[in-house]
C-alpha positions as CSV (number, residue, x, y, z in Angstrom):
1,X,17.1,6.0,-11.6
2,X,17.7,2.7,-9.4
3,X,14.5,2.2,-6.9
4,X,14.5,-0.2,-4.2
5,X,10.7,-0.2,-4.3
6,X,8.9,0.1,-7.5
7,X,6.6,2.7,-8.3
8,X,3.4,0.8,-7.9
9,X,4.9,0.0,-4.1
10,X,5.4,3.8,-3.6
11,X,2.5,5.7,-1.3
12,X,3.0,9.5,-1.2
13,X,0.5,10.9,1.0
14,X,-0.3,12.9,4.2
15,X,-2.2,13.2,7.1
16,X,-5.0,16.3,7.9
17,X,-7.1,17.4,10.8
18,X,-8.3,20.2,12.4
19,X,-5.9,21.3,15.0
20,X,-6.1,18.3,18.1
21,X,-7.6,15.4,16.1
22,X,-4.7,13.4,16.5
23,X,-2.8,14.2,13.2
24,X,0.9,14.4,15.1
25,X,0.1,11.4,17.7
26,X,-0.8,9.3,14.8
27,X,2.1,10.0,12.9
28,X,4.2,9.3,15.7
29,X,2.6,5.9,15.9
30,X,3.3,5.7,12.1
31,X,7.0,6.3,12.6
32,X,7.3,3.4,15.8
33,X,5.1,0.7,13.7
34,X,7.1,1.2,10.7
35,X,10.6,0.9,12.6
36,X,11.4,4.4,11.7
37,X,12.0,5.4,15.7
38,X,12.4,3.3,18.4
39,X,10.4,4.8,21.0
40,X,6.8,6.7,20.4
41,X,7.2,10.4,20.7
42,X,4.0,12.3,22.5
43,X,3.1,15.9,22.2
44,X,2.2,16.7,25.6
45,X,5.1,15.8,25.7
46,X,7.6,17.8,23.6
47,X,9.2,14.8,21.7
48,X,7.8,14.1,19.0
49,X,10.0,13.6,15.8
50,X,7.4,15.7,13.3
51,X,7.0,18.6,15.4
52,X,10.5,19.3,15.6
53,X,10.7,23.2,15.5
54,X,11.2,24.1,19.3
55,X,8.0,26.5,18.8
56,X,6.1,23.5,17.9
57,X,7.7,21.1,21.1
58,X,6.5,24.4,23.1
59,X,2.9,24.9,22.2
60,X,2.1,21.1,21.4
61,X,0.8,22.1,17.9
62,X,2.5,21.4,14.0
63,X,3.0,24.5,12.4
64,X,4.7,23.3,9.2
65,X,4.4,20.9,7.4
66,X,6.8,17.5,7.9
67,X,8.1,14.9,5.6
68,X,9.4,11.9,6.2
69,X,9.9,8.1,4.5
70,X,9.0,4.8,6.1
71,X,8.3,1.1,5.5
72,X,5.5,-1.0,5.5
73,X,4.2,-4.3,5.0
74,X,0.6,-5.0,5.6
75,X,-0.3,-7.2,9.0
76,X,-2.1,-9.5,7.0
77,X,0.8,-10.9,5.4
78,X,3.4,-13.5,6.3
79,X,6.3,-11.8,8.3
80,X,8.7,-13.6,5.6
81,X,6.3,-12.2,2.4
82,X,7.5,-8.9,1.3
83,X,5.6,-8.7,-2.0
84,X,3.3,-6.0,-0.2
85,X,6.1,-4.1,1.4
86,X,5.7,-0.1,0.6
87,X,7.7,2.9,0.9
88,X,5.6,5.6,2.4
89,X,6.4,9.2,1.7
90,X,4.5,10.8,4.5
91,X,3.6,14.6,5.1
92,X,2.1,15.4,8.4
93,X,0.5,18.7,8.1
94,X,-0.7,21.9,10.7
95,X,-4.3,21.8,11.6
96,X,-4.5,25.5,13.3
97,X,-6.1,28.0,10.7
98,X,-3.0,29.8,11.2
99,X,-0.8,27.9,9.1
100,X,-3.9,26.3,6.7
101,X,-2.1,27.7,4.1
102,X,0.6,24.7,4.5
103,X,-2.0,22.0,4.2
104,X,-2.5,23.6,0.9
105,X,0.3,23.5,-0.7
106,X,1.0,20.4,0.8
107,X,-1.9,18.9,-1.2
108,X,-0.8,19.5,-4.2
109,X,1.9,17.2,-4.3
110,X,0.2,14.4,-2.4
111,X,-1.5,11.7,-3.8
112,X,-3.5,10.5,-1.3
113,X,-4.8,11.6,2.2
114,X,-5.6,10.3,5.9
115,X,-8.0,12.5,7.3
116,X,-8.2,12.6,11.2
117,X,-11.6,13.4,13.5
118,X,-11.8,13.7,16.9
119,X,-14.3,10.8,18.2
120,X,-16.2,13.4,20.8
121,X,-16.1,16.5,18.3
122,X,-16.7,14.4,15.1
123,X,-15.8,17.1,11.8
124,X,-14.5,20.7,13.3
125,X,-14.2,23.9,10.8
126,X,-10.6,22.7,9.8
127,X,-12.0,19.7,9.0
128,X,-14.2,21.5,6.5
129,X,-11.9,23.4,5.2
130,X,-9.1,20.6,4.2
131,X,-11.8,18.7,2.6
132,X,-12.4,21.7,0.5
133,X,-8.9,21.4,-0.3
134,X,-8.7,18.1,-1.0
135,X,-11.8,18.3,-3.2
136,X,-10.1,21.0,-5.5
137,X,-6.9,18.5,-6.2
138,X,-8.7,15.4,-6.2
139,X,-7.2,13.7,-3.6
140,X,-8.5,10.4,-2.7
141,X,-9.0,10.2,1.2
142,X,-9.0,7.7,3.7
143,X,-11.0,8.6,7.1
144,X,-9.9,8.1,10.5
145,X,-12.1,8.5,13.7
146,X,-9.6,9.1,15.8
147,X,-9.9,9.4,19.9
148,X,-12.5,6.9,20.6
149,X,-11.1,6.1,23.9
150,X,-12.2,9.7,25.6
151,X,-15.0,10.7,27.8
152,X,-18.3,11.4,25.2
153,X,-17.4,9.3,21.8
154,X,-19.5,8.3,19.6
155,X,-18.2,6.4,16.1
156,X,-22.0,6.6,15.0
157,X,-22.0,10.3,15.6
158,X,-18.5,11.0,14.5
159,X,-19.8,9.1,11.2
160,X,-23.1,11.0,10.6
161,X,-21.4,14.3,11.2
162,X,-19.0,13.4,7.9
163,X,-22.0,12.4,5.7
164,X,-24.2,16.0,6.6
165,X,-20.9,18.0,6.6
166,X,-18.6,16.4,4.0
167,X,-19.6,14.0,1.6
168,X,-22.6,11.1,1.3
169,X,-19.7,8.9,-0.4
170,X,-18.0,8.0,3.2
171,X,-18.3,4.1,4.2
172,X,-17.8,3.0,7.1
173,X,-15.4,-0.3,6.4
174,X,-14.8,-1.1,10.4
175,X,-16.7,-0.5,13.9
176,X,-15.2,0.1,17.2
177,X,-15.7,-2.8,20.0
178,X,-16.9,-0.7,23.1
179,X,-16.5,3.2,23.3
180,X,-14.7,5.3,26.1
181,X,-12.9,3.2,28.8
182,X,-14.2,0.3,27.1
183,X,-12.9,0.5,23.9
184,X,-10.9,-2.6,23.3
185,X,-10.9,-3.4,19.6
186,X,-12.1,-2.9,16.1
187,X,-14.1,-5.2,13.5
188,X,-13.2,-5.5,9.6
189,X,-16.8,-5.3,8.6
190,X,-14.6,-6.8,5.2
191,X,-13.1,-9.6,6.8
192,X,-15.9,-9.6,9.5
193,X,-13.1,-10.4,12.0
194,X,-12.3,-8.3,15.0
195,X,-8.3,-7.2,15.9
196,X,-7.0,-6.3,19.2
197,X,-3.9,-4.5,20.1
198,X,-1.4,-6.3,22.4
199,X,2.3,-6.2,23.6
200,X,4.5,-3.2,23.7
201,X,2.6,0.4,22.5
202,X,-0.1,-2.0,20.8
203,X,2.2,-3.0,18.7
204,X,0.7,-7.0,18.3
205,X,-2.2,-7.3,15.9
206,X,-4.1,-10.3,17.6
207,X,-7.4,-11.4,15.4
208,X,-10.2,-13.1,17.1
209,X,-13.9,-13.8,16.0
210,X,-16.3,-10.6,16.4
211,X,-18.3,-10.5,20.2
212,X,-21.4,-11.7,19.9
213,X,-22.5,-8.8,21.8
214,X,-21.5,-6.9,18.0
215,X,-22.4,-9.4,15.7
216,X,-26.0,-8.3,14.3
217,X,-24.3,-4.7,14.4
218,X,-21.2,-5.5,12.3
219,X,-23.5,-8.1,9.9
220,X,-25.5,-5.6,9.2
221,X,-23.4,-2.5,8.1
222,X,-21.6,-4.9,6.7
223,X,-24.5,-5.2,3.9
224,X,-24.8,-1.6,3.7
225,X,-21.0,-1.5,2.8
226,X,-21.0,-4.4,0.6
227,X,-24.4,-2.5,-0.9
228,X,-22.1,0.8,-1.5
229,X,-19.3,-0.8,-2.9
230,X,-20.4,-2.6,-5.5
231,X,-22.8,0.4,-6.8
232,X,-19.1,1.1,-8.2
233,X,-18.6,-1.6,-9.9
234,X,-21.0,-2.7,-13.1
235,X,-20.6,-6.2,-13.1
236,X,-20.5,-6.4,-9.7
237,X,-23.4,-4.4,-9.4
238,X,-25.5,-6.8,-11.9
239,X,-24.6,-9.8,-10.1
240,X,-26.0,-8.4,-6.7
241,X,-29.1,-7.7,-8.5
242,X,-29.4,-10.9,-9.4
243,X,-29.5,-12.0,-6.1
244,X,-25.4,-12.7,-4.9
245,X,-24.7,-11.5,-1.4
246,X,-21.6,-12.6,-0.5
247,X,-18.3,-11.6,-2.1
248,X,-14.9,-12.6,-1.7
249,X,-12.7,-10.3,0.8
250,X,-10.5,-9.9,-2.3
251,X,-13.0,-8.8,-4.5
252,X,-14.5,-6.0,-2.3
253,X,-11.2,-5.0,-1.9
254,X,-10.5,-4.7,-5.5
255,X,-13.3,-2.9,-6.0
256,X,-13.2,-0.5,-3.2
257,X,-9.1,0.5,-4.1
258,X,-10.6,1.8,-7.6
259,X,-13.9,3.5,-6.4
260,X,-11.1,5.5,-3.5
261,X,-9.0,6.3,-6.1
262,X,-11.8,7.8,-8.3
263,X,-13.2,9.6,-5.3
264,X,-16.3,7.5,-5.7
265,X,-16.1,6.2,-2.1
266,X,-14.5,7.5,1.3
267,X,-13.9,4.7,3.9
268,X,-14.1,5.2,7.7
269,X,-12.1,3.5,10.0
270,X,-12.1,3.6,13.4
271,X,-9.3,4.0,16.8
272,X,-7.2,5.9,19.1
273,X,-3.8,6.6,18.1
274,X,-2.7,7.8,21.8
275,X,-3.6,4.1,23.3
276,X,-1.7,2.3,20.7
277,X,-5.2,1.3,18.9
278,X,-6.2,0.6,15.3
279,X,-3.3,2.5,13.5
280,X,-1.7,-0.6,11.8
281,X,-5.1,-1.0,10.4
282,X,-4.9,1.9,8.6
283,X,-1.4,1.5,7.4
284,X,-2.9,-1.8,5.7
285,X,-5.8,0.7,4.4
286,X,-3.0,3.0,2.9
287,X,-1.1,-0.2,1.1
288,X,-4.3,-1.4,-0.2
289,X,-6.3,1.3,-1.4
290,X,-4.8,4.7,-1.5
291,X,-2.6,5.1,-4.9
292,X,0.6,4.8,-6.1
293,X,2.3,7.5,-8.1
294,X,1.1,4.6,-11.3
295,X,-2.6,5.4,-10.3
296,X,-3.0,9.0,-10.7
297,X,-3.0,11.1,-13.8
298,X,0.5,12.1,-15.7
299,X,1.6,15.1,-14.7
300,X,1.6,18.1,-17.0
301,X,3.9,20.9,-18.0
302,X,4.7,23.9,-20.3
303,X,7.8,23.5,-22.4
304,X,9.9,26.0,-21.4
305,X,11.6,26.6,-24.5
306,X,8.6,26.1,-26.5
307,X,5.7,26.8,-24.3
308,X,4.1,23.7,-25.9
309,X,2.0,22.2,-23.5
310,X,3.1,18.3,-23.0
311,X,2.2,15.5,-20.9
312,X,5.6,13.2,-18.4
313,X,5.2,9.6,-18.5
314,X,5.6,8.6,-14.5
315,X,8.2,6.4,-14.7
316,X,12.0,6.1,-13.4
317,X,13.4,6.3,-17.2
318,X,11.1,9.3,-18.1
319,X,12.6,13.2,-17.9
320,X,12.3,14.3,-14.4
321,X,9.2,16.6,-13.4
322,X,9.0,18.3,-10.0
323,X,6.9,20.6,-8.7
324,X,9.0,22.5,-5.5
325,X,6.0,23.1,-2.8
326,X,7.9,24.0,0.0
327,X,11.2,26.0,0.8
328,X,13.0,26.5,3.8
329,X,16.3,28.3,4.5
330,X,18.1,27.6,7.8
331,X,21.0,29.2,8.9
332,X,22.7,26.3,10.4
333,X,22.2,24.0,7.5
């Protein structure tokens, strides 16, 4: 088979919430970042391009799951450097109990995850329950606090309400600059650089030095990530016993793409997909530390003429192996 990406550029994954986290609206902004639409579809709305059943445009809420493929190269590289460039094979899923069963299946074929809080309600029953679901397929997860422009958010509590109701393995990676009507721009507690969102929909990535006002903040979390992630790593791990502090941005984020893809860590990053902020972050997120289809394990089969259990090779000359997750008949098609 003749790729235009190779596998190790391939991202397959999906986005969950509970029902009004964002999970659509972020899409949406996945779609217009990535070139895939022109213009940003909203919910309230009624035009957005994954909710395209006309029950879905009417209520404001996904009800099955939605596939689609787009392209992305990270901001932090050259406009003329492709050598990052991805394909992403994205699946936005329902968040309403109603249809949880879709998120499911959905997860099975997926191999990795953006999960979506609400900034004011932090993790919501669905929340739960799509961990649950990702923790019984192993997905590794990427966290997004989502919303952090509304009346009542809090990143810290949004944060804490992960670690008592989730997992103790989430780190937070970035922190938002001001909250409500002030939010204005997030810190990379990696690159310990701050990124605002300019031009049309947000769509300029402008990097400036961290406000002083969030400096002690940002230098100290920072330790307490750069504490976390090299707990994954033993080498790492020795030399910060002996005394190193500082690592390179590359090494950290060496270290943090494997402990995500063994589920050792979760990161948390921080935004608020409706006012165009902190998405592209994310997509970078997705290039650099969510896994390609090279990264998980082979998928396995019964031989159908033997029985035999046996194990595919995942690559573009190997037998094809499919699993079919999702059918849909419609009359018109």
């Amino acid at each position: 088979m003749k790729r235009d990406y190779p596998l190790s550029k391939v991202r397959n994954f999906g986005i969950i919430a509970h029902i009004d986290a964002g999970k659509t609206t972020t899409s949406e902004r996945v779609l217009f970042y990535t070139g895939e639409s022109h213009k940003i579809g909203e919910v309230h709305d009624g035009e957005t391009v994954m909710d395209w059943m006309e029950q879905e445009r009417e209520r404001g809420i996904t009800i099955a799951s939605a596939a689609t493929t787009a392209f992305w190269s990270p901001t932090y590289m050259p406009a003329n450097d492709t050598s990052k460039k991805c394909q992403f094979n994205l699946i936005d899923t329902p968040g309403h109990i109603d249809f949880t069963i879709e998120v499911k299946r959905s997860l099975r074929v997926l191999d990795g995850a953006v999960v979506v809080f609400d900034g004011v309600a932090g993790v919501e029953p669905q929340s739960e329950t799509n961990w649950r679901y990702a923790d019984e397929g192993n997905v590794p997860r990427l966290c997004f606090i989502n919303k952090l422009d509304r009346t009542g958010a809090s990143f810290e509590k949004s944060y804490e309400s992960i670690l008592a109701r989730l997992t103790k393995k989430a780190v937070r990676v970035q922190l938002p600059v001001g909250l409500e009507d002030k939010f204005e721009a997030v810190t990379d507690l990696i690159k310990m650089k701050a990124y605002k969102f300019e031009g049309d929909k947000g769509k300029t990535v402008v990097e400036m030095e961290i406000p002083a006002e969030y400096k002690d903040e940002a230098e100290l979390l920072r330790t307490e990530m750069v504490e976390k992630i090299v707990e994954t790593d033993e080498a790492l791990m020795a030399e910060y016993l002996e005394g190193k502090t500082e690592f390179s941005v590359d090494e950290l984020k060496d270290t943090l793409r494997k402990a995500v893809i063994k589920n050792e860590i979760f990161p948390v990053f921080c935004g608020t997909a409706l006012k165009n902020k902190g998405v592209q972050l994310v997509l970078d997120a997705v290039v650099d530390y969510l896994p390609s289809p090279l990264d998980i394990p082979k998928p396995k089969g019964l031989d159908p003429n033997t029985g035999e259990a046996i194990e595919r090779e995942v690559s573009d000359e190997a037998p094809l192996s499919a699993l079919a997750f999702k059918l849909q008949s419609d009359p018109y098609v």
